[in-house]
C-alpha positions in Angstrom: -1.9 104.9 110.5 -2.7 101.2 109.2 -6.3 102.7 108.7 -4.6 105.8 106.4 -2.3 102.8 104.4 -5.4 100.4 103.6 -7.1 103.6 102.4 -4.5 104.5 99.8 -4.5 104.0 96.0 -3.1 99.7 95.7 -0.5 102.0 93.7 0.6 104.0 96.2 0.5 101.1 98.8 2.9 98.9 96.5 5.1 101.8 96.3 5.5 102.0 100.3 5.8 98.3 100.7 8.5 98.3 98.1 10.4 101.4 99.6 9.9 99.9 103.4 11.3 96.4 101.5 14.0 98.3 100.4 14.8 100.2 103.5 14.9 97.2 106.1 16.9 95.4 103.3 19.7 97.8 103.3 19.6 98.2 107.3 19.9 94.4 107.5 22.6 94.0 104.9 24.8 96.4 106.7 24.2 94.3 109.9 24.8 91.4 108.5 28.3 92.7 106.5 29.5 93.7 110.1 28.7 91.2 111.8 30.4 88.4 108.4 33.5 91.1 108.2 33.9 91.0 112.3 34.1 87.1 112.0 36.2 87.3 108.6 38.5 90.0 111.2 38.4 87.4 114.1 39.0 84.0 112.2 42.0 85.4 110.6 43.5 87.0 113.7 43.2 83.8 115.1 44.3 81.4 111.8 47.4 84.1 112.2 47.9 83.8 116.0 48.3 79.8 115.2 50.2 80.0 112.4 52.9 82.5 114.2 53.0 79.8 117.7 53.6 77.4 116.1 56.0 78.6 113.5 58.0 79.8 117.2 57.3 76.3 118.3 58.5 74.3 115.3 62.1 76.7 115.3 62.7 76.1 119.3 62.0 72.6 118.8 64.7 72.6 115.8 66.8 74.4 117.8 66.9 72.2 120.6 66.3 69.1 118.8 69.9 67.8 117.7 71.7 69.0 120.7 68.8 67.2 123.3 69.3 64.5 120.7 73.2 63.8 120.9 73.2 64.5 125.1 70.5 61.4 125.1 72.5 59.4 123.0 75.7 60.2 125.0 73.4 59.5 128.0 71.9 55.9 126.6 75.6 54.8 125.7 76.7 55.7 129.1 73.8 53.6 130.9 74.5 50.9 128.7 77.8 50.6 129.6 77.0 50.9 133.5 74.5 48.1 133.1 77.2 45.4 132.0 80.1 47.4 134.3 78.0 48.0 137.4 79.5 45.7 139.9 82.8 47.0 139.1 82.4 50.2 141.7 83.0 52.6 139.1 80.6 55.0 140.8 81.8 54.2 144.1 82.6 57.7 145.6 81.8 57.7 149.4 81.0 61.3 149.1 84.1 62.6 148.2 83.9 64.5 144.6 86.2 67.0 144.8 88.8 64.4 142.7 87.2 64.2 139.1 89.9 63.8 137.3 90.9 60.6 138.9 87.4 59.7 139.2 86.4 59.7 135.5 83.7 57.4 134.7 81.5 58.9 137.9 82.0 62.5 136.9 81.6 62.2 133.4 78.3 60.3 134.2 76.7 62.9 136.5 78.1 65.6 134.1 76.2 63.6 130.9 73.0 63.8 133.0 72.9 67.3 134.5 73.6 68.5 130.8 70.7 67.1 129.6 67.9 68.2 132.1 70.4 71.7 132.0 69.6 71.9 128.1 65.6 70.5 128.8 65.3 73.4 131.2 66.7 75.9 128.8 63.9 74.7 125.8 61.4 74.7 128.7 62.5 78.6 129.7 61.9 79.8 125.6 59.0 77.4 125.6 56.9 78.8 128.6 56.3 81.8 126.1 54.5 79.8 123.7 50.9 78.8 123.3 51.6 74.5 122.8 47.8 73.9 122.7 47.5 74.7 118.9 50.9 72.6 118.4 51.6 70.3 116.0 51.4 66.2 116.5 55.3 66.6 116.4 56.6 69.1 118.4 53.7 68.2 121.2 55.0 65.2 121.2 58.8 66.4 121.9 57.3 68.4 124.7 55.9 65.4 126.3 58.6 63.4 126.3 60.7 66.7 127.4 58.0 66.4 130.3 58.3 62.4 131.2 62.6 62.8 131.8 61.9 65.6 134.5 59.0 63.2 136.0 60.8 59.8 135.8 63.6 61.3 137.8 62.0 63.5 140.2 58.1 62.3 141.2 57.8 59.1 143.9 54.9 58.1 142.1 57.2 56.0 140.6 57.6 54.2 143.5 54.0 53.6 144.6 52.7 50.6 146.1 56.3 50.0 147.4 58.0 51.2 150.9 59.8 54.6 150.3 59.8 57.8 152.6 58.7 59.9 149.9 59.6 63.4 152.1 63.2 62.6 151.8 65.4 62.9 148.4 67.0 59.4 148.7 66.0 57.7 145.3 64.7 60.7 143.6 65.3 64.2 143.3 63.4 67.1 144.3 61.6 68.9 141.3 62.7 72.0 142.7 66.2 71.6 143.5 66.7 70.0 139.9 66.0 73.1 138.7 67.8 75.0 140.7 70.5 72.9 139.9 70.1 72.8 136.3 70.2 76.8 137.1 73.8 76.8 138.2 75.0 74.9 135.2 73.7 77.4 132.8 76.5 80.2 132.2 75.5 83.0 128.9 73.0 80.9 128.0 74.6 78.0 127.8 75.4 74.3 129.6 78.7 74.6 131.0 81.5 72.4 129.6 82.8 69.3 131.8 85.9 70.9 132.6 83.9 74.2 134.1 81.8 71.4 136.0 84.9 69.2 137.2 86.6 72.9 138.5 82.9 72.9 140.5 83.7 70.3 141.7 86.8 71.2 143.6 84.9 73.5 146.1 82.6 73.4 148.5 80.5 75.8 147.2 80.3 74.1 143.6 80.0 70.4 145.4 76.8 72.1 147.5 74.6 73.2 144.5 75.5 69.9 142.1 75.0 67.7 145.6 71.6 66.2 144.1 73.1 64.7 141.7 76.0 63.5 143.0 74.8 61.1 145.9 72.2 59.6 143.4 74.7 58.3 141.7 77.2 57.6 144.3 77.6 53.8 144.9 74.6 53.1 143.0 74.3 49.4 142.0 71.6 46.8 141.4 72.8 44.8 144.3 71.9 47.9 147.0 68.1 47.6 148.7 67.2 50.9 147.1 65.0 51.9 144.5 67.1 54.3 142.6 68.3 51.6 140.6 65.0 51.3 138.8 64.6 54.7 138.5 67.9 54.9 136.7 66.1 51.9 134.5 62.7 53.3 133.7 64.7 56.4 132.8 66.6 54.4 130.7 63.8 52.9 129.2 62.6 56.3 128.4 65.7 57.3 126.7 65.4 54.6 124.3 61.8 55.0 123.2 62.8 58.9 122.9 65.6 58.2 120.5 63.9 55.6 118.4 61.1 58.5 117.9 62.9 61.4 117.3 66.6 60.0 116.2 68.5 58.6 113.6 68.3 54.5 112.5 72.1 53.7 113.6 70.9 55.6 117.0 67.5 53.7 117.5 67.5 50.4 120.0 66.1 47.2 119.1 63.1 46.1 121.1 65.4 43.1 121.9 67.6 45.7 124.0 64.7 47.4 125.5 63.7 43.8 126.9 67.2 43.7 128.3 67.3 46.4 130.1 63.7 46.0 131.1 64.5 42.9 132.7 67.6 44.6 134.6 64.3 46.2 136.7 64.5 44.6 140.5 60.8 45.5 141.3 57.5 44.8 138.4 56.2 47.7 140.5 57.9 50.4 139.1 57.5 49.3 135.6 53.7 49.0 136.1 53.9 52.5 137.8 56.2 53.8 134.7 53.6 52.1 132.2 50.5 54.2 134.0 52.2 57.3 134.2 53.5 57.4 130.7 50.1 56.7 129.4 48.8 60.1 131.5 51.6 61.9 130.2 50.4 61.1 126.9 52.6 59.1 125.7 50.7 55.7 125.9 51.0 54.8 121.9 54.4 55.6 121.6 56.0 53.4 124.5 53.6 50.6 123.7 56.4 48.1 123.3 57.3 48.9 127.0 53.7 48.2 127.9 54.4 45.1 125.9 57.3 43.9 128.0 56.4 45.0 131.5 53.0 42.5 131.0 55.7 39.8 129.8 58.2 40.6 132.8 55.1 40.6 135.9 53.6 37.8 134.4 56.8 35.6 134.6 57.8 36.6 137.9 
């Protein structure tokens, strides 16, 4: 066949060439258009699939935002208070709850925190639906913090290098019965009011489910030899950082106060362990200053 082409008129052979030329080029166009137009297809399914998670993740986060807000605010003016009232046995209970109305100052504290991780584990029910890898700076951020409150009260990592029986929920709670819980203080979608909790209260039933709760904060003080007083510190700490991110000026603490309630910490332990942990969490640059303090604090003790 090459013998027949070489043989034809340089005309004729131009022709060919030109038409084969022409051929190819059309074949390899079209491939080329199908496979640019399957990319063009793909890159905007995907520019849309972004756009759409994180337009879902910047509403839930504005949803949840003010109320997750004021219940950390309530929450940091509450620990405040207990950290210049604390010796007064306020929180004193000896196990019997089923008075809250006489026993104000306890219930309303164990109320303020069970409706904050209640309202953290409603965001984190909408949120499991959403893809948070393509998330903003922002609302990744929120999540992470959202993340560190459920670990500082729950994971004995806080406690390593120190004695603790880690199989026993003493000074920390179990993840899983937080939840559940948190659970039980959800009614239509909601966090129940504190007069639905203190009626909860009142029975057996209600005192078995919220029991978690209520003995970490019964008779704590920083005089006891436990360690759930610096958890209840380093969760402190972690309030304040959050509300100084994510909250208004007249609600943002001065680095001053964080060193005060810092040094309120019995052992440098758990603010080292807090320190590590918050930088795996991701949240290293944005609790520097407690970085800051906790290399002050170990270094002068």
């Amino acid at each position: 066949m090459i013998e027949t082409f070489l043989n034809l008129e340089p005309s004729i052979q131009s022709i060919i060439i030109s038409a084969l030329v022409g051929f190819l080029s059309g074949i390899l166009g079209a491939y080329f258009k199908y496979f640019l137009d399957k990319k063009a297809l793909r890159d905007k399914i995907q520019i849309e699939h972004e756009y759409s998670e994180r337009k879902k993740l910047r509403e839930l986060v504005g949803r949840y935002h003010g109320r997750i807000l004021e219940d950390t605010e309530r929450l940091n003016h509450r620990l405040w208070n207990l950290q210049q009232n604390e010796n007064k046995g306020w929180l004193d209970m000896d196990g019997n709850f089923s008075q809250p109305e006489s026993n104000y100052y306890f219930t309303t504290t164990a109320y303020r925190t069970i409706s904050l991780f209640t309202l953290i584990r409603l965001f984190e029910q909408e949120a499991i639906f959403i893809d948070s890898r393509i998330a903003k700076e922002g609302e990744l951020l929120f999540q992470k913090f959202i993340k560190a409150f459920e670990w500082v009260l729950t994971d004995v990592d806080l406690f390593r290098g120190l004695e603790y029986e880690t199989f026993r929920q003493k000074d920390h709670l179990f993840r899983d019965k937080l939840r559940l819980l948190c659970d039980s203080c959800i009614t239509e979608g909601k966090v129940i009011s504190l007069e639905d909790f203190q009626e909860r209260l009142k029975t057996d039933e209600g005192q078995n489910y919220l029991k978690p709760i209520l003995t970490f904060f019964d008779g704590l003080c920083s005089g006891e030899k436990r360690l759930r007083w610096d958890r209840l510190i380093s969760f402190h700490l972690l309030l304040m950082v959050f509300i100084n991110k994510f909250g208004y000026d007249v609600q943002k603490s001065s680095k001053g106060q964080i060193l005060e309630i810092a040094k309120s910490i019995k052992n440098p332990q758990v603010l080292m362990n807090l320190v590590n942990w918050l930088s795996r969490l991701g949240l290293g640059k944005e609790t520097k200053y407690i970085v800051n303090v906790t290399n002050s604090i170990v270094s002068n003790r």
